[in-house]
N, C-alpha and C positions, 0 to 999 in steps of 0.2 A: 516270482522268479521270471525275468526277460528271457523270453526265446528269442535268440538268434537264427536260428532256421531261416532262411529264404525260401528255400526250394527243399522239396523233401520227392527223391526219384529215384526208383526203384526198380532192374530190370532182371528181367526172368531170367533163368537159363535159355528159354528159347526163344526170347527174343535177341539174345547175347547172337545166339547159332545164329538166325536166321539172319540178322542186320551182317553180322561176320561173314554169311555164303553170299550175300546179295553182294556186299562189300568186295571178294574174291571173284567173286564174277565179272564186276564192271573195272577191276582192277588186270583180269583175263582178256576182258573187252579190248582192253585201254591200249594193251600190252600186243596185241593183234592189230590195232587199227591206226596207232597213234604213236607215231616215232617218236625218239626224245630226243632231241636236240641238244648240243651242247654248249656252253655258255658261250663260245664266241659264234655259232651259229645265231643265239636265239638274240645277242647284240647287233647281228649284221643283215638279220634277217629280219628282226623286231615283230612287228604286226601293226594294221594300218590304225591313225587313230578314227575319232567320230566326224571330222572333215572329208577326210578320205572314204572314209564307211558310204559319207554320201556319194561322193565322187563317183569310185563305182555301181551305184545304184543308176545315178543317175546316167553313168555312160552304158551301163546295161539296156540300160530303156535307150537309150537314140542307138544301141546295138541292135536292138530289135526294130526298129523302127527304120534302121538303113543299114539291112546287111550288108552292100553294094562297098560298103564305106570300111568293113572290118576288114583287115590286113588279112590276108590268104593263112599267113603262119599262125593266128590266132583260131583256134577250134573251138567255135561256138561250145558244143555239145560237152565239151571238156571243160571250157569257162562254165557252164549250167551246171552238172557237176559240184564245180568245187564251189561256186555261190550257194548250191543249196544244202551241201554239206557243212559249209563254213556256218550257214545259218542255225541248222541243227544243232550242228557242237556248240555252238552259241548259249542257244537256249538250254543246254546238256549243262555246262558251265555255269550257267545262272542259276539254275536248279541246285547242285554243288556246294555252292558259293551260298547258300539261303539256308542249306542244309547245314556246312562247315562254320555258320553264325550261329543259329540255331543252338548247335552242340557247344561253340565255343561261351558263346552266354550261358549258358546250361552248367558250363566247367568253370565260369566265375566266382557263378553262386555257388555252388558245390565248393568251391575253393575259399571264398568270402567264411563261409559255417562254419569251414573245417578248422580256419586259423580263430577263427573267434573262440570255438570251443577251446583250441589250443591253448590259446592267452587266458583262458580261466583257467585251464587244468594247471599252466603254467604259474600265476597267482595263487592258486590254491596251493601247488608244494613248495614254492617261495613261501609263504605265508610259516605252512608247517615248519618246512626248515627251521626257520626263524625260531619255531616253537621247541629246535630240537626233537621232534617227529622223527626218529630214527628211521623210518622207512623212506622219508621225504627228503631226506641230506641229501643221498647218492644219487638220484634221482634230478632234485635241485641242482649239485655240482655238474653232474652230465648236461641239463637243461641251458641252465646259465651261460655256456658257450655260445649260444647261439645270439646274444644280447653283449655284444664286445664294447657299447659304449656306455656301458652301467657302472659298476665299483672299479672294474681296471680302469677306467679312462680316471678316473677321479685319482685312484690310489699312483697313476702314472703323472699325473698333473703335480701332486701333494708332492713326489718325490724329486720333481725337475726344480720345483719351489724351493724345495730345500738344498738342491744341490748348486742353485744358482745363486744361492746366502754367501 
């Protein structure tokens, strides 16, 4: 017999809680620290790309290297600030984003198993059906719906055929 299994994973109740309170925490965090913008905000507002990433780095350094030269209205300390928080939530993000791949591949295969078992269970009460399996008709007729280009595309072709005689 072929196993389909990929992944076989299993979570506790208390690892359910605890990933759930850690989860509610950084979602408390997020909610305290982290405005949300809204769509024509975060289109007008965007975020720099990797050109730019340098740009600032790089005028960081001839900021510190010629304060004489930064505009009175620009507040170093406030520029330091947000550079090394923007850096943080960076690495926050990357973090995130390793973890939400992680899961998301995780929920593939988990998903990959689940229809594989599905399409045997599903072949196996087709099959019965077929056999008159009274437990497997209603079951197969329920089933069946989900597959709309099997006998009705055929039986809708067969009748267009004949009606264009």
């Amino acid at each position: 017999m072929k196993n389909n299994d990929l992944i076989q994973v299993v979570f506790t109740e208390e690892e359910l809680t605890e990933t759930n309170t850690h989860l509610d925490a950084l979602l408390t965090w997020a909610n305290k620290n982290a405005p949300e913008l809204s769509l024509e905000d975060r289109t007008s507002l965007g975020s720099i790309n990797e050109a730019n990433k340098l740009l600032v780095g790089k005028a960081r350094s001839y900021m510190h290297q010629n304060p004489d030269l930064v505009p009175r209205f620009v507040e170093m300390a406030e520029f330091e600030r947000d550079y090394k928080t923007r850096n943080e939530i960076e690495e926050i993000i990357q973090k995130l984003e390793l973890i939400q791949r992680r899961l998301s591949d995780t929920k593939i295969l988990l998903d990959n198993d689940n229809y594989h078992d599905t399409m045997a269970f599903y072949r196996a009460v087709r099959y019965l059906a077929g056999e008159q399996e009274q437990g497997a008709i209603p079951i197969y007729e329920e089933l069946k719906q989900f597959f709309p280009h099997g006998r009705k595309k055929k039986e809708e072709e067969k009748k267009e055929a004949e009606t264009s005689k």
